[in-house]
N, CA, C and O atoms as CSV, one atom per row, in Angstrom:
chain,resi,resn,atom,element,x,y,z
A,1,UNK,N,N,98.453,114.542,131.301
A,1,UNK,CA,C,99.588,114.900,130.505
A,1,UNK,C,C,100.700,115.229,131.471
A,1,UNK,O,O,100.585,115.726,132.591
A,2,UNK,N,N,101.827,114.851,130.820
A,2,UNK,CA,C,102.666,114.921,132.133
A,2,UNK,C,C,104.083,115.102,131.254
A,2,UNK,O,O,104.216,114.321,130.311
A,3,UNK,N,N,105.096,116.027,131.484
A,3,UNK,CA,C,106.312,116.482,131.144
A,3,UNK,C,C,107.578,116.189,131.437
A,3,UNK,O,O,108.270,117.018,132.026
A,4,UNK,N,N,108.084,114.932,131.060
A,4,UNK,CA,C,109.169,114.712,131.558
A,4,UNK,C,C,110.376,114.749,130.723
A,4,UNK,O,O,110.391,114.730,129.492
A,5,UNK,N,N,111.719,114.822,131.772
A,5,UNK,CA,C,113.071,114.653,131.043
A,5,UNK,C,C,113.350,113.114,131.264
A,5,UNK,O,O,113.068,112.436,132.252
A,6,UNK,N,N,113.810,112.837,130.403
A,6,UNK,CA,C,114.088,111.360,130.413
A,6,UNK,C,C,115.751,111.391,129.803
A,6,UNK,O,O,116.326,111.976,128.886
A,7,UNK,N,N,116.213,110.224,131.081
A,7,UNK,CA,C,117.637,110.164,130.465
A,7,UNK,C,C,117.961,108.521,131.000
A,7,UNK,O,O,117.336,108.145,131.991
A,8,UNK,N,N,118.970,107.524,130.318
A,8,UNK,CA,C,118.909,106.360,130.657
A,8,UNK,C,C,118.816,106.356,132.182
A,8,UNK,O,O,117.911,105.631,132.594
A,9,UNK,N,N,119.393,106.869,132.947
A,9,UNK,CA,C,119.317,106.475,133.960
A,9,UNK,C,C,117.798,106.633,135.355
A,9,UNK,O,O,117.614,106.141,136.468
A,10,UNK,N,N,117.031,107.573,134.470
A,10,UNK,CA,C,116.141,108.226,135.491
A,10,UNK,C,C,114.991,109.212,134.469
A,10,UNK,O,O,115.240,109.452,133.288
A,11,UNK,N,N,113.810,109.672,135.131
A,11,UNK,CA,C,113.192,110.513,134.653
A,11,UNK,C,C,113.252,111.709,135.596
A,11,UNK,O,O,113.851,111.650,136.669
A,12,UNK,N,N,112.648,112.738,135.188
A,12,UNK,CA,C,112.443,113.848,135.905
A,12,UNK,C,C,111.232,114.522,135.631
A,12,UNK,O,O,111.131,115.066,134.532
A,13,UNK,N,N,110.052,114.598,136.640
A,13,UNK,CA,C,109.008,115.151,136.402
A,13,UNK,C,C,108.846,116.732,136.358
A,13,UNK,O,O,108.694,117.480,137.324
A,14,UNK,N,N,108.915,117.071,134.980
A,14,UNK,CA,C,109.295,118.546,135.197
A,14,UNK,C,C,108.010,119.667,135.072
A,14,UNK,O,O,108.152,120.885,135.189
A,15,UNK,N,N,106.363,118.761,134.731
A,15,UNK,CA,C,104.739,118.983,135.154
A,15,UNK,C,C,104.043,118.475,135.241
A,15,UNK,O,O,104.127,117.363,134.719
A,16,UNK,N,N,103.070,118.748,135.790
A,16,UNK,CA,C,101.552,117.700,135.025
A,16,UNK,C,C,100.565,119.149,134.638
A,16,UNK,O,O,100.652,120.279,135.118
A,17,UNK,N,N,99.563,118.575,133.519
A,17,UNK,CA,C,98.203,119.199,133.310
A,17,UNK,C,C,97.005,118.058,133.386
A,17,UNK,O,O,97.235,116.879,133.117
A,18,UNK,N,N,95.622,118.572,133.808
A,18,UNK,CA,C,94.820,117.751,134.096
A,18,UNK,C,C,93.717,118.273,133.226
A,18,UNK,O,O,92.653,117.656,133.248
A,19,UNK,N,N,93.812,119.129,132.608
A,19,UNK,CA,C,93.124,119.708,131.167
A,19,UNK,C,C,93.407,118.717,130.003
A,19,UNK,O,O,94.267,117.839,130.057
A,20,UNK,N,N,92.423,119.004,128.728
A,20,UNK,CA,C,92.926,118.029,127.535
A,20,UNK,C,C,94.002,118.546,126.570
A,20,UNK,O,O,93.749,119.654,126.095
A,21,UNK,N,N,95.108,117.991,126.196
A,21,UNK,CA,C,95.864,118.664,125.376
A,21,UNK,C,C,95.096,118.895,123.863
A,21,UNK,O,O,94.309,118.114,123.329
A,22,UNK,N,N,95.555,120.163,123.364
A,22,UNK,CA,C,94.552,120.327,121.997
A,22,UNK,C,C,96.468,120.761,121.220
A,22,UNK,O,O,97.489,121.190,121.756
A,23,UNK,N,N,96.181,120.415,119.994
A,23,UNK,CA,C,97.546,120.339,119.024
A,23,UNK,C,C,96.779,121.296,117.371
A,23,UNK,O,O,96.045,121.025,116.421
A,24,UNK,N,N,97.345,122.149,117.763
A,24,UNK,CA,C,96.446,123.185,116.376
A,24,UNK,C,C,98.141,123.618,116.268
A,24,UNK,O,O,99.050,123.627,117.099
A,25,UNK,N,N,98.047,124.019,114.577
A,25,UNK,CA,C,99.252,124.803,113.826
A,25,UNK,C,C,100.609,123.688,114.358
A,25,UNK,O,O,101.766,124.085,114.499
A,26,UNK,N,N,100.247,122.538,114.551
A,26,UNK,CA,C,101.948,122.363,114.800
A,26,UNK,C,C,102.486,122.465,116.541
A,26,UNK,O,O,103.474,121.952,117.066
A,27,UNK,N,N,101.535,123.230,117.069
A,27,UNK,CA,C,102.055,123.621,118.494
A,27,UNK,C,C,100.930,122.507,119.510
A,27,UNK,O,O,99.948,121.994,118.972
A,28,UNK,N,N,101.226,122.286,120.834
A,28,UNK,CA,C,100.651,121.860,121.879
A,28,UNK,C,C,100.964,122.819,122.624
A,28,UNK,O,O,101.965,123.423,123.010
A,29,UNK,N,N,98.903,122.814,122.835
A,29,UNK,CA,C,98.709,123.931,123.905
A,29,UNK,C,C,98.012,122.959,125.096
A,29,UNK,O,O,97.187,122.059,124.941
A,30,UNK,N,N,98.829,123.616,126.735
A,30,UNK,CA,C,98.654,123.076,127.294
A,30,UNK,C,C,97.976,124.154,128.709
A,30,UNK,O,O,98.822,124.814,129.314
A,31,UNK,N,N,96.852,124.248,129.053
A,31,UNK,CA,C,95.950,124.903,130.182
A,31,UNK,C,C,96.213,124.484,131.515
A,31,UNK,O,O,95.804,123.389,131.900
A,32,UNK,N,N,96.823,125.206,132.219
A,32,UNK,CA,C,96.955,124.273,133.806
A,32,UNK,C,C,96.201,126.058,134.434
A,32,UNK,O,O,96.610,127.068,133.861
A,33,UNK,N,N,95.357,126.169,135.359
A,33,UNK,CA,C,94.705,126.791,135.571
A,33,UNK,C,C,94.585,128.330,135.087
A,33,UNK,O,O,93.645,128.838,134.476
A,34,UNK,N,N,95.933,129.012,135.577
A,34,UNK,CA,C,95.720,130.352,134.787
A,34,UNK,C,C,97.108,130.793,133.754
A,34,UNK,O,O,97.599,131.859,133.382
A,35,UNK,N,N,97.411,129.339,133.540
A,35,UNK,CA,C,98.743,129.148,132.720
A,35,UNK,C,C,98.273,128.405,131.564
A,35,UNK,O,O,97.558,127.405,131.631
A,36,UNK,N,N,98.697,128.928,130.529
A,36,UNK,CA,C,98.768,128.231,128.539
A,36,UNK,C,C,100.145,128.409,128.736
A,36,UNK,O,O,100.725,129.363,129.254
A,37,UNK,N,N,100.741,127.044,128.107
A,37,UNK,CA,C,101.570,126.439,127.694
A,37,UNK,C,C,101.630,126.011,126.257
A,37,UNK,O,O,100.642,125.626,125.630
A,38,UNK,N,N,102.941,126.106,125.732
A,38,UNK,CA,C,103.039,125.988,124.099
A,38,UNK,C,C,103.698,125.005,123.428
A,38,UNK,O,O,104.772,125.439,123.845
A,39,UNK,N,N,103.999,124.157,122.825
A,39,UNK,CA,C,105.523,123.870,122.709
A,39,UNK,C,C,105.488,123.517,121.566
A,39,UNK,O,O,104.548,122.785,121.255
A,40,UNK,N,N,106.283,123.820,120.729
A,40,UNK,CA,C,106.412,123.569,119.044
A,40,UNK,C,C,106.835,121.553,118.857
A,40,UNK,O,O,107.804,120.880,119.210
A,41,UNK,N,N,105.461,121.199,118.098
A,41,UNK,CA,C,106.099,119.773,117.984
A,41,UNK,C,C,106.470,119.701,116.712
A,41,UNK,O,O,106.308,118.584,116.222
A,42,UNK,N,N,107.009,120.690,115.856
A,42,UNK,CA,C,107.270,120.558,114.164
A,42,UNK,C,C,108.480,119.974,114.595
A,42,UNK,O,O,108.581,118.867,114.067
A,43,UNK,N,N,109.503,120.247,115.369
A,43,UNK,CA,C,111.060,119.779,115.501
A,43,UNK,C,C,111.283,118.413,115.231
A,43,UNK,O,O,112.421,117.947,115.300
């Protein structure tokens, strides 16, 4: 899984996780060792 900004001209790698993404309530939760990550995909 990997986090990027994307704009026509270029991307920008802004993470990676090497855990599985799990998607409960609407949100992606994302485990990179002693970090959970969230991000609302209802938008």
């Amino acid at each position: 899984m990997a986090l990027i900004e994307a704009t026509p001209e270029e991307y920008k790698l802004n993470g990676k996780s090497w855990p599985p993404p799990v998607i409960a309530d609407k949100k992606l939760y994302l485990r990179d060792e002693g970090t959970l990550m969230a991000y609302d995909t209802a938008k």
